[in-house]
C-alpha positions in Angstrom: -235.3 -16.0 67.4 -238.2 -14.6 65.5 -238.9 -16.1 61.6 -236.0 -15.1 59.9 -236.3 -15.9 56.5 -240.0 -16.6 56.2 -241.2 -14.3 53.4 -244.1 -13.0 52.3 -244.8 -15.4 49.4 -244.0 -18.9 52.1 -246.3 -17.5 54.4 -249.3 -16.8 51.5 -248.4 -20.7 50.3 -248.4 -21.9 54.2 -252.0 -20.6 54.0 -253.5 -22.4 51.0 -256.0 -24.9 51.1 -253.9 -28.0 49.5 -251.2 -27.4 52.5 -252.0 -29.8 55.1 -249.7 -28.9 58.3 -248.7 -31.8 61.0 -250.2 -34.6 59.4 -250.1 -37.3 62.5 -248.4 -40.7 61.4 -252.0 -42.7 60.2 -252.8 -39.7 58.2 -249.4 -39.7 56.0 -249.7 -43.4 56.0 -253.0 -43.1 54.4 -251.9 -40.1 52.1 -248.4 -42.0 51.1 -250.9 -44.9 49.4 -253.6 -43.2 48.1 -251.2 -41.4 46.1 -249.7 -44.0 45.1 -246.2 -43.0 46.4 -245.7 -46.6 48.4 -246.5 -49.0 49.5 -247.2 -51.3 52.7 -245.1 -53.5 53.7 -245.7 -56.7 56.0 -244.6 -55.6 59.2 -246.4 -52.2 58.2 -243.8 -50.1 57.2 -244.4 -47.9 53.9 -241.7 -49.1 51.2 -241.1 -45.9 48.8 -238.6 -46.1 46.0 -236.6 -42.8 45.0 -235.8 -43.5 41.5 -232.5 -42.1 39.8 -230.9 -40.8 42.9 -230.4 -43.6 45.6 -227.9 -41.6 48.0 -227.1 -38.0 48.6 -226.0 -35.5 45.3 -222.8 -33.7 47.2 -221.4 -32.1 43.9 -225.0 -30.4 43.8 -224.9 -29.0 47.4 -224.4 -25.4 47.7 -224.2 -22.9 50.5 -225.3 -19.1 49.6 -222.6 -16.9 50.0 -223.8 -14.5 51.9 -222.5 -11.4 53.9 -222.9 -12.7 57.5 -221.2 -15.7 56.2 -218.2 -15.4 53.6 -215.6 -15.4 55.9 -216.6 -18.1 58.1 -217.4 -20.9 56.1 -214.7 -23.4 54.7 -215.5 -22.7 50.8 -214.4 -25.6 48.2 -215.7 -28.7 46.8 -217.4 -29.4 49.8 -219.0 -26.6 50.3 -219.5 -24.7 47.1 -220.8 -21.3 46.8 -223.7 -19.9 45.0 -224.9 -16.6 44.2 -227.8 -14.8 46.5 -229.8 -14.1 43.0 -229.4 -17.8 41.6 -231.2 -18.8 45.4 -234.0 -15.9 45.2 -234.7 -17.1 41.5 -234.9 -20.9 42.5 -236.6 -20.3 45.6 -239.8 -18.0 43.9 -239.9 -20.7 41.4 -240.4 -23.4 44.1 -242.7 -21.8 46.2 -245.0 -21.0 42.9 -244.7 -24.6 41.7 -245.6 -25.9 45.3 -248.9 -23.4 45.3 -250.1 -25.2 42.2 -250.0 -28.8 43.3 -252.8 -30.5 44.6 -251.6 -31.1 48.5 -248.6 -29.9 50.2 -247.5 -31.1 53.7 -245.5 -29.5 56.4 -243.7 -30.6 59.4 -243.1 -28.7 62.4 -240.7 -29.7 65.1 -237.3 -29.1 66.4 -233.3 -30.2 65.7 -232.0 -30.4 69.5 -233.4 -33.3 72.4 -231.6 -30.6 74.8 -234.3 -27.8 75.2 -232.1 -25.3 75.8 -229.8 -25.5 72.5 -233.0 -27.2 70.5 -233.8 -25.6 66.9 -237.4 -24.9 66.1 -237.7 -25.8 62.0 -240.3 -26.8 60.0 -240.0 -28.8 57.1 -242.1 -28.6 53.7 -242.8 -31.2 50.9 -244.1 -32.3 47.9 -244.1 -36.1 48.8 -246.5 -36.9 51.5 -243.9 -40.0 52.5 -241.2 -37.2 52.8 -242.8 -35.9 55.2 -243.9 -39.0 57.3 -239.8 -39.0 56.9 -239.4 -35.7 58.7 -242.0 -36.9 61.2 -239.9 -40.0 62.5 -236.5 -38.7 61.9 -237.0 -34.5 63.8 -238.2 -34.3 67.3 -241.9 -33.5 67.3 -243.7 -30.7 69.5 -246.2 -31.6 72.2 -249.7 -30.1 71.7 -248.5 -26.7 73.5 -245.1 -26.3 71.8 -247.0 -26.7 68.6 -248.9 -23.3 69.8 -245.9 -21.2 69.8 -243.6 -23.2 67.3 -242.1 -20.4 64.9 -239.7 -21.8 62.9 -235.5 -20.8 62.6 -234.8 -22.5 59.4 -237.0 -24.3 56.9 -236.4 -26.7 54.6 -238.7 -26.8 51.1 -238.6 -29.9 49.3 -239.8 -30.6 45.8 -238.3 -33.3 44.0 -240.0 -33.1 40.9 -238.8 -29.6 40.2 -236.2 -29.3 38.1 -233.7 -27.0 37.3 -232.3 -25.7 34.5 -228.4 -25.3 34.6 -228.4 -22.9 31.6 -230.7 -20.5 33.3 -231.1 -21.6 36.7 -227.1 -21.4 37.4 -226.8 -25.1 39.0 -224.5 -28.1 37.6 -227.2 -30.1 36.9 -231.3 -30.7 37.7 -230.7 -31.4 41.0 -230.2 -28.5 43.7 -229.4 -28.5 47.7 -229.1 -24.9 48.9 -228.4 -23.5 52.6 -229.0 -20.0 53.0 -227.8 -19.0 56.6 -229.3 -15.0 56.0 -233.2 -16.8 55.0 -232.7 -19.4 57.5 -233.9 -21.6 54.4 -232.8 -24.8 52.7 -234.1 -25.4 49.5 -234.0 -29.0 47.3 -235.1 -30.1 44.2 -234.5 -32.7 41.6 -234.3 -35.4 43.8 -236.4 -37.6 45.5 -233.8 -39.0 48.4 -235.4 -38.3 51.7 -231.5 -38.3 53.3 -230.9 -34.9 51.5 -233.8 -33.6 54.1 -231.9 -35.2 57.1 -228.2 -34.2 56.2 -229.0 -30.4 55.3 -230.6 -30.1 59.1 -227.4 -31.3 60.3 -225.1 -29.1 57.9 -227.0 -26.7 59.5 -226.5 -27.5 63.4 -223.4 -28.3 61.8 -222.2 -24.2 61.8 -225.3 -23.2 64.4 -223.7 -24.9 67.6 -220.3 -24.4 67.4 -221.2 -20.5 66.8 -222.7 -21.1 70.4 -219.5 -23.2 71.7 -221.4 -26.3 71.5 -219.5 -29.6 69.3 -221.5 -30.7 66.8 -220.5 -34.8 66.2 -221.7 -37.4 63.3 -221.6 -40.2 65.8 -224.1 -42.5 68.2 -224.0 -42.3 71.8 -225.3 -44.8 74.2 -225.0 -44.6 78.4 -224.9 -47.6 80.7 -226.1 -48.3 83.6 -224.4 -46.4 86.0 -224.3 -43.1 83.7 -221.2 -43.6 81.8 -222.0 -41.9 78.5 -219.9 -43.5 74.9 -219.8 -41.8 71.9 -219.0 -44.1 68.7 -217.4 -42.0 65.5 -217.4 -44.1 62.5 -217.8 -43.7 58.7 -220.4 -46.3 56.8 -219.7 -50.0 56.9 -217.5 -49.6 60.3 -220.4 -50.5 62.9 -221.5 -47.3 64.4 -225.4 -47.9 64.1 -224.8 -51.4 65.0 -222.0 -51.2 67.8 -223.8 -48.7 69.6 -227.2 -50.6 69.9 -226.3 -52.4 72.3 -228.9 -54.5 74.7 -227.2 -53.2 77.8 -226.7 -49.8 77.6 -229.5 -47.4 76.9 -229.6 -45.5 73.3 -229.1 -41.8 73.2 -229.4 -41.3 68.9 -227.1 -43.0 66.0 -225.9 -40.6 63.8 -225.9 -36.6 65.3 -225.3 -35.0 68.6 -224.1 -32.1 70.3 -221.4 -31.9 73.1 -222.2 -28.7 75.1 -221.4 -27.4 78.5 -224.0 -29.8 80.1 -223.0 -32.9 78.4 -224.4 -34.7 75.6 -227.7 -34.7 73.4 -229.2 -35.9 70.1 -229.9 -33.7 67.5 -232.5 -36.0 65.8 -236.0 -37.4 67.4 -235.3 -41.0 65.1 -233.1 -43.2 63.4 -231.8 -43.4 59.9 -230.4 -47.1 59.8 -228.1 -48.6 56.6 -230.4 -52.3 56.0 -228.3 -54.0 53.4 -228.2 -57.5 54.8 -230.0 -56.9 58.4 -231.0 -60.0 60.3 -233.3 -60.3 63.1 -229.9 -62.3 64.5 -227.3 -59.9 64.0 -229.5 -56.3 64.8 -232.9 -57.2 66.7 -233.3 -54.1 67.7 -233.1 -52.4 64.2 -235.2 -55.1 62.5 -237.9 -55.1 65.1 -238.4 -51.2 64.8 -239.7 -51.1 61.4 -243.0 -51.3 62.0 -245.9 -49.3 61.5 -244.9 -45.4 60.6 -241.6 -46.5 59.3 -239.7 -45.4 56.2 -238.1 -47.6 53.9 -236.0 -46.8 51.1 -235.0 -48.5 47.9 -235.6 -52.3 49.4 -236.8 -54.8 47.4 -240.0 -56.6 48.8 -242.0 -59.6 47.7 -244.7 -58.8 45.4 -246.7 -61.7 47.2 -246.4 -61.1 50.7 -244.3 -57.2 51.4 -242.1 -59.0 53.1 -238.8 -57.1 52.7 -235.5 -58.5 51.3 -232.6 -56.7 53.1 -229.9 -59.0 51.0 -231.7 -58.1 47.6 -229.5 -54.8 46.6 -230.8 -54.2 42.7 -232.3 -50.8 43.5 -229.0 -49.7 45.6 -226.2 -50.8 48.2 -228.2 -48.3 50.3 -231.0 -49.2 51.3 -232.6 -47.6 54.4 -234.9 -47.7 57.1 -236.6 -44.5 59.0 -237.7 -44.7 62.4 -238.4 -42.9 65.7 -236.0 -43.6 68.7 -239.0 -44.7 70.4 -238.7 -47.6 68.1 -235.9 -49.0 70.2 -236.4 -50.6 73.2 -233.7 -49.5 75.9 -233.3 -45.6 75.0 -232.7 -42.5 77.3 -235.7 -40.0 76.8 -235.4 -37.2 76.5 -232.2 -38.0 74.4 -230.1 -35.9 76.7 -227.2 -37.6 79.0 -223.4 -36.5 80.7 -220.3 -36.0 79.4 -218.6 -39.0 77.4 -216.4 -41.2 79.6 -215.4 -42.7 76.5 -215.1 -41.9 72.9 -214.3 -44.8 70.4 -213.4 -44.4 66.7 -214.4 -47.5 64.6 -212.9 -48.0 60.9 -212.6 -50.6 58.7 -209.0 -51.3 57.8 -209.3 -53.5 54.5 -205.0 -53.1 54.8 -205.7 -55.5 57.6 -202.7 -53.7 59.9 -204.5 -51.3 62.5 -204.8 -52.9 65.8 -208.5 -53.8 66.5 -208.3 -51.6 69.4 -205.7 -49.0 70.7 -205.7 -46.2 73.5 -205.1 -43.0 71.8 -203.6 -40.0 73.7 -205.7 -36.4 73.5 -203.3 -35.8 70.1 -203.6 -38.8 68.6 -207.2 -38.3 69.0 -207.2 -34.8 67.2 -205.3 -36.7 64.5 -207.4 -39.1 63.9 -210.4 -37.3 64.3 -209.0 -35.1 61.5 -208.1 -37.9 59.6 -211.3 -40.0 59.7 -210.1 -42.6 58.0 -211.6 -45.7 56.5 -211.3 -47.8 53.6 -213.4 -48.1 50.0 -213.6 -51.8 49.2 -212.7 -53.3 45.3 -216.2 -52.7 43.6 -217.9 -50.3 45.6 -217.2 -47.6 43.1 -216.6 -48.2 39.4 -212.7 -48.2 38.5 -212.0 -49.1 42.5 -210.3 -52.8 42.1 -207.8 -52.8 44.7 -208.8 -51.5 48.6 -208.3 -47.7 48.8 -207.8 -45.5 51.6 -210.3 -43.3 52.4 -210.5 -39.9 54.6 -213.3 -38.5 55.5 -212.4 -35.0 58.3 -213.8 -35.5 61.4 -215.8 -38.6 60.6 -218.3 -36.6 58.5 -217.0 -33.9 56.1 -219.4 -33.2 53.7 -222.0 -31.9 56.2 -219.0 -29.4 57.8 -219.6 -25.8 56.8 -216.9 -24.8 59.4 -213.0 -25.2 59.1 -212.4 -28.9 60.4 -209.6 -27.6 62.7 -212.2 -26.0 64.5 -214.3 -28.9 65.3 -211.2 -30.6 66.0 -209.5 -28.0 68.6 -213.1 -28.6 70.4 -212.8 -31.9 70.7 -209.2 -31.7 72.4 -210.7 -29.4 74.8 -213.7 -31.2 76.1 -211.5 -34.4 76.1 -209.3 -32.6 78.3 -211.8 -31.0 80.3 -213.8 -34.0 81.2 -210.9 -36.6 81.0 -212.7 -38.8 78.5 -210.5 -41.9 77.2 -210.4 -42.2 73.6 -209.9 -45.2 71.5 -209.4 -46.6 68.0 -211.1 -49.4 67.0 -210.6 -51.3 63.5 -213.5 -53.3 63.0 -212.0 -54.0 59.4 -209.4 -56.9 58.5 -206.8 -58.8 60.5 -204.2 -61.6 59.0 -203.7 -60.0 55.4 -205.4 -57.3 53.4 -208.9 -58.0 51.9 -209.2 -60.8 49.9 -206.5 -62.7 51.9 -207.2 -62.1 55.3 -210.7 -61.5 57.5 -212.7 -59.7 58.9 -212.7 -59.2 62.5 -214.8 -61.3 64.2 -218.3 -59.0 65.7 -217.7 -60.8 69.0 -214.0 -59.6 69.3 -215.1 -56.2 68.7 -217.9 -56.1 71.3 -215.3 -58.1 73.8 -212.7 -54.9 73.2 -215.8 -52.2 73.4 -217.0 -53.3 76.4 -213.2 -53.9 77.8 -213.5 -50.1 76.9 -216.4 -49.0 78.3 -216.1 -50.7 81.3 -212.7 -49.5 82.4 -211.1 -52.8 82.4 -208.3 -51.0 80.1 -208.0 -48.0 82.2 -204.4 -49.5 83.8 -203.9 -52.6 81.4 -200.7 -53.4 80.3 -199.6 -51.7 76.8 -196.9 -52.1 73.8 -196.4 -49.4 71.6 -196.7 -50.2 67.9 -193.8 -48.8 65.7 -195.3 -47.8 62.9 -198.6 -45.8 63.7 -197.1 -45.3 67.3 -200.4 -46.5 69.0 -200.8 -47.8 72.7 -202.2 -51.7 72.2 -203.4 -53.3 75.2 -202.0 -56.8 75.4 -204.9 -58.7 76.5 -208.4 -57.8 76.8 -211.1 -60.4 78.4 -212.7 -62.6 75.4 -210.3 -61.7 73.1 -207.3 -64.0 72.4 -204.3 -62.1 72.7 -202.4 -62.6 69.4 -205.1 -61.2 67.4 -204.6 -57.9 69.5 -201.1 -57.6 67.6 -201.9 -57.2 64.1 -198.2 -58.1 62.9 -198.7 -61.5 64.8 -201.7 -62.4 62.6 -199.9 -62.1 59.4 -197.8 -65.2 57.6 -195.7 -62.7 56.0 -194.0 -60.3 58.6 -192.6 -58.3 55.4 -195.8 -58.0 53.7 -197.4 -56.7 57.1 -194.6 -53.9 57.3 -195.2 -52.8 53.6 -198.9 -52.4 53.9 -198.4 -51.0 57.5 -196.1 -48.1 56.0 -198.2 -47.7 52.7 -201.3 -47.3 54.8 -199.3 -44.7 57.5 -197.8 -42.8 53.8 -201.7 -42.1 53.2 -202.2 -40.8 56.5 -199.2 -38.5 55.9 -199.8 -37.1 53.2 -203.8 -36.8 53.8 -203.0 -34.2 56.7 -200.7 -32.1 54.7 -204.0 -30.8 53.7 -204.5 -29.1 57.3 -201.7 -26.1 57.2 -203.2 -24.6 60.3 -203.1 -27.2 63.1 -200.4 -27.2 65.7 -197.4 -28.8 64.8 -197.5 -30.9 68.1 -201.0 -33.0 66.7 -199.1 -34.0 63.6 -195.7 -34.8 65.5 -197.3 -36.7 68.8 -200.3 -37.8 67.0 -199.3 -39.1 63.3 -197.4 -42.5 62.3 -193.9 -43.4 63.1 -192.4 -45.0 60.4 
């Protein structure tokens, strides 16, 4: 595709003297501390802070609606619509604040490991550690690609540009805006590099499946004899940390596409949670940020740099940056087969999902719909008990698409290439949270591993009554009464109440999708 979208005026700014385009990784290092926008941490890493906004803005995300686009997208509080005059008037603004600051940097690479379903987009920012950002988290062009790179969708970044609600027709300062017709996403008014990220994959996120490719917010390993996992799983479940495993090779952790070939990652690097990491519990995520990694909102020692991953005064989400190369054991090019096996991971604070359960091809649609999870007392202000939480398809607010359509995807390649499915609750067993515990790490890995190495294929089931799910009865490492979650609980009464409170939520979280078959709800949903 030619450079849809690139205007007259982005191609006079991409000209200027203060733009300096493909920065290599020394040279934003260098330009990230001389202006003062980080600094170095002990293992080398540059430490920036990003001020007022410490995660992503969704209620300021916007998609232009556009022509080409109205009737495909899935309009509402997700994705919120905005007129084609409030983008032009936002995006001249940006581009003439951009021509009059002293250095502008620009990224050029591609969304896509698979070359033939890669995106070529180039990324542009104010911040020079923005764009050391884009660097390790995109897939970067070798010194030919770099000749012929022409860019299908930009993203312009300037975080100290502010908008005006009364005349710039946003909600507040800060903006995120995708417009499919310029092939342009344009952000201001914040200074959180994840914006840069999740706008790429809100992107692939209607891209791909136009070109009957699955886009999935998941990680994806292989092993050693090619098997392929995939690992859907909402924050705080254990899908960065589950899927780096030392015996299976990485593929990404967060984005990939399923297409007729198999699996690939979307991203060329890593964007890891780092509240409380240990060398002990994730060597391979502490050991990659190193030199030409990104760290965000972490504390360090004025004295030495050394970071403080339990130190969570700036935010609960802190971050680190990397390239895949980072990581020891990955598959490069990130490309690999079909998935053998898909596991969803959530963190049941009801303490009454088994920690792991086969799931048919409908109970997988369900609960891929479903994507459920739990908020944890204090987490949000006003949460004080544990609170169900759904998020569709393990990643809605990056879904530009109707979810059933994701969803109906998934049932067919899981069909097509007889991939075995599985929920895993990584969450509490023996009582809610606060009375019970979590699951122990080494149970889950036991059970994953059970999984992924086919020991459950023909195991030995028993059908739980209320959310109608397969549980093996023994898995190797894992004591068998902790497989039945009513076993681990004093109270059998008090399990059954939360059990059918929890499988109420589910209920009446799906009435929300009115056009999926009847079948998925029936054959798929609780029991009781």
């Amino acid at each position: 595709m030619s450079s849809i979208g690139i205007t007259n005026e982005l191609n006079q700014l991409l000209k200027q003297a203060n733009v300096h385009i493909q920065l290599s990784v020394p040279q934003l290092v260098e330009r990230v501390l001389n202006r003062e926008e980080g600094i170095l941490t002990s293992t080398g890493a540059v430490c920036a802070q990003t001020g007022t906004y410490t995660g992503r803005s969704p209620k300021d995300k916007y998609i232009v609606d556009e022509a080409s686009v109205r009737s495909k997208i899935e309009w509402g509080s997700v994705n919120q619509p905005i007129s084609e005059e409030v983008f032009s008037n936002l995006y001249n603004k940006v581009l003439n604040y951009l021509k009059e600051k002293d250095e502008v940097f620009v990224f050029k690479g591609y969304a896509g490991a698979d070359k033939k379903h890669r995106m070529p987009i180039q990324v542009i920012n104010e911040y020079a550690w923005h764009n050391l950002f884009a660097h390790q988290l995109f897939i970067g062009p070798d010194q030919d690609e770099l000749l012929d790179h022409d860019a299908d969708f930009t993203v312009i970044s300037a975080p100290d540009f502010k908008a005006n609600p009364a005349v710039d027709g946003t909600s507040s300062e800060t903006f995120i805006i995708i417009s499919f017709e310029r092939r342009t996403v344009l952000i201001g008014g914040t200074e959180y590099a994840g914006e840069i990220k999740k706008s790429i994959f809100s992107v692939m996120n209607y891209i791909l499946p136009e070109n009957n490719i699955l886009s999935m917010h998941c990680s994806a390993n292989v092993g050693r004899e090619g098997d392929v996992a995939l690992f859907f799983g909402l924050s705080g479940t254990g899908k960065t940390t589950l899927s780096a495993d030392s015996h299976r090779k990485l593929i990404g952790d967060d984005e990939h596409g399923w297409s007729p070939n198999g699996v690939f990652n979307i991203e060329g690097g890593c964007y890891a949670k780092c509240i409380s990491l240990s060398k002990e519990k994730e060597p391979q995520i502490f050991n990659a940020i190193r030199f030409g990694s990104v760290l965000e909102n972490v504390v360090l020692n004025k004295e030495t740099r050394e970071a403080d991953y339990d130190d969570s005064t700036l935010t609960e989400n802190t971050r680190a940056a990397y390239p895949i190369q980072a990581i020891d054991n990955i598959v490069e090019p990130s490309v690999a087969g079909h998935p053998n096996t898909i596991v969803f991971l959530t963190a049941d604070a009801f303490g009454v999902l088994p920690p792991i359960s086969k799931l048919t091809k409908e109970q997988a649609m369900y609960h891929f719909l479903s994507g459920y999870t739990s908020k944890l007392a204090g987490t949000e202000r006003g949460v004080t008990a544990p609170e169900a939480t759904f998020s569709t398809c393990f990643g809605s607010p990056f879904l530009p698409l109707p979810a059933t359509r994701y969803a109906a995807m998934l049932g067919e390649k899981i069909e097509e290439h007889n991939s075995r499915v599985y929920l895993v609750n990584t969450g509490w067993t023996g009582g809610t949270y606060g009375e019970g515990s979590r699951m122990k790490l080494a149970f889950t890995r036991a059970m994953i591993q059970a999984a992924l190495e086919g020991e459950l294929n023909n195991v030995e089931t028993v059908k739980d009554d209320i959310f109608g799910l397969e549980i093996p009865i023994h898995v190797p490492g894992v004591p068998d009464e902790v497989l039945q979650p009513h076993l681990t609980w004093a109270d059998p009464k008090a399990y059954d109440e939360k059990a059918r409170e929890l499988a109420a939520s589910f209920r009446n979280n799906f009435k929300k999708f009115t056009s999926v078959p009847p079948e998925i709800e029936v054959q798929g949903g609780p029991k009781g």
